[in-house]
Each structure stands twice: as C-alpha cells, then as structure tokens.
C-alpha positions as MATLAB code, in Angstrom:
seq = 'XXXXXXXXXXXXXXXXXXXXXXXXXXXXXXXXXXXXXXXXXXXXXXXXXXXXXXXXXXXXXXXXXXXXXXXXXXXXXXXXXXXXXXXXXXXXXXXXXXXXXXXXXXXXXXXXXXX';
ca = [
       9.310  -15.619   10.602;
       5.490  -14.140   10.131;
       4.706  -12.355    7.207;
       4.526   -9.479    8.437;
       8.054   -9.503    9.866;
       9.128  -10.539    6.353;
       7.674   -7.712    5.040;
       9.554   -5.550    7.464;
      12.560   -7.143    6.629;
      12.482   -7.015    2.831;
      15.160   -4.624    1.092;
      16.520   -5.261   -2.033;
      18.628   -3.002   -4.601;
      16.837   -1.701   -7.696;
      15.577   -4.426  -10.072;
      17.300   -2.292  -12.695;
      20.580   -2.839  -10.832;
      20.175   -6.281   -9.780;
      17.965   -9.380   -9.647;
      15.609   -9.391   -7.223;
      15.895  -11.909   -4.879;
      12.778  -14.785   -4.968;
      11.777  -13.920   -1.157;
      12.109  -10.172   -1.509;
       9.825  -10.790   -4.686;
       7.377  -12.790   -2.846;
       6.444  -10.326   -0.144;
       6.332   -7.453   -2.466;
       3.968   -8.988   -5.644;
       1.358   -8.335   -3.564;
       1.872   -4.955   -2.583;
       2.400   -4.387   -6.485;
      -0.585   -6.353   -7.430;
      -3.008   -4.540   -5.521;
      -1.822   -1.150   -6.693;
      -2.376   -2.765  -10.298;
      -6.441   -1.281   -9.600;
      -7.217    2.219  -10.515;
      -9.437    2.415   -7.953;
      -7.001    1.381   -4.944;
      -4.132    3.560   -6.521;
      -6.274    6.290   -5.995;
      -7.633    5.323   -2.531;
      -3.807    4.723   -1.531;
      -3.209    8.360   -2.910;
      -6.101    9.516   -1.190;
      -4.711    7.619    2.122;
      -1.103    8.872    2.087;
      -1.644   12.293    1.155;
      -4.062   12.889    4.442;
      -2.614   16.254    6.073;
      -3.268   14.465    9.079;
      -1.316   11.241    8.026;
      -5.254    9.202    8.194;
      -8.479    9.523    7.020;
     -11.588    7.933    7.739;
     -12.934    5.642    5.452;
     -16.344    8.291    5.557;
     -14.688   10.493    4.031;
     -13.193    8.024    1.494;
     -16.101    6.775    0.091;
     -17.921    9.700   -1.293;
     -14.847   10.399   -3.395;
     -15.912    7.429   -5.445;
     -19.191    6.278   -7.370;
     -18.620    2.749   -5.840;
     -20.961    0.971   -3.033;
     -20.053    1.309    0.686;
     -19.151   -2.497    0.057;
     -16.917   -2.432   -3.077;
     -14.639    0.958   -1.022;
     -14.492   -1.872    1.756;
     -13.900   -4.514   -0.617;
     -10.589   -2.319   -1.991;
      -9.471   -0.621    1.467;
      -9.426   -4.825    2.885;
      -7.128   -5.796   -0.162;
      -5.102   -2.472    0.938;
      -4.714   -3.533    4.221;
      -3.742   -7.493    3.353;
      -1.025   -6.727    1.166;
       0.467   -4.578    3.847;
       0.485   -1.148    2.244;
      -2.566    0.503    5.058;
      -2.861   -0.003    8.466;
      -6.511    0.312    9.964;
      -7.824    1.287   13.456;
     -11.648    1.179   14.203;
     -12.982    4.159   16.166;
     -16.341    3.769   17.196;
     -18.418    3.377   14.128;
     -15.521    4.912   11.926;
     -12.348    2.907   10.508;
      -9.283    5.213    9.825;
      -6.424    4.142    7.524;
      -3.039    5.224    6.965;
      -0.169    4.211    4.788;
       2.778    1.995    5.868;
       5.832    4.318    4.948;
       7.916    1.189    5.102;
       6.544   -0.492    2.511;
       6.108    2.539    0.444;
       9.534    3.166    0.552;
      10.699   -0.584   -0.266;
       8.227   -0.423   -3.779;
       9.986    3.259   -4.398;
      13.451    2.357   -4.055;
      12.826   -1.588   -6.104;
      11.496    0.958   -8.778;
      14.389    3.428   -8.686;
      16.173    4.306  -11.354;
      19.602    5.841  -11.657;
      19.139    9.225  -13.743;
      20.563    9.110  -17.211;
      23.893   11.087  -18.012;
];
C-alpha cells in the first residue's frame, strides 16, 4: 500500500483511550512533527482558514519576515507530511489543507470532557 493510501487509511481511537497502534503512529509522527515549527503552525493556520479554502503562496509570504526560500522551505515540509496539497498556476502555487488528515490529528488528540 503507498503512503499516501496509508495515510488515508489511518484511524485510530484517542491515545488517551487507547494505545495507538505502531502503523497508525508511523504515518501520523510526521504530520505532528512538522506542526512542532512555529512558523508552519502558523502557515497551516494561515492555509486552512482561507475563505476560499486556498491561498497562494504570494500572499503567504509577506505575512512572514522569512526569505521567499525558507516560506518554500516550510510550505515543501507541509506538503510531504501530507497535511497541504499544492497546485501550480502559472507562476503562482496555491495550497490547501487536507481535511482528512486534520481530522485524524484532532480526533488522536481528543479528549473526553471531564465530569
């Protein structure tokens, strides 16, 4: 199975009600690592909160006192540890989030609210 359909196929309970499983943990490190950066939090932020569900990366960049480089440096980590797709338009790349994968990190964090 690819990666990527692993990724897709990835559910687990929350880690608070049960282990999670060793596959489930490898596909989703990643996604957990790369959100460990201040800088890509925020760019992921910036990304799912679009009104129009993308935004280009020009409008990404100024947002940030960072190099042209170092924004593509982050938005490529993004996109490799599955949490952003990316479409090139013309000179322009647009991202937006995977919902998906969103939703698997949301729900392994979930936590049952105290009584």
């Amino acid at each position: 199975m690819s990666n990527q359909a692993t990724r897709n196929a990835v559910c687990c309970p929350p880690l608070a009600e049960r282990r999670v499983p060793a596959e489930a943990a490898a596909v989703l490190a990643p996604a957990f690592k790369a959100l460990g950066d201040p800088v890509r939090l925020q760019l992921l932020s910036m990304i799912a909160s679009a009104e129009s569900g993308e935004i280009c990366v020009c409008d990404l960049t100024p947002a940030f006192d960072l190099t042209g480089p170092t924004i593509s440096h982050h938005l490529r980590t993004l996109r490799e540890a599955g949490l952003v797709d990316a479409e090139r338009r013309g000179t322009w790349v647009y991202y937006r989030a995977r919902p998906a994968i969103l939703r698997q990190l949301a729900a392994l964090l979930s936590v049952a609210p105290t009584t």
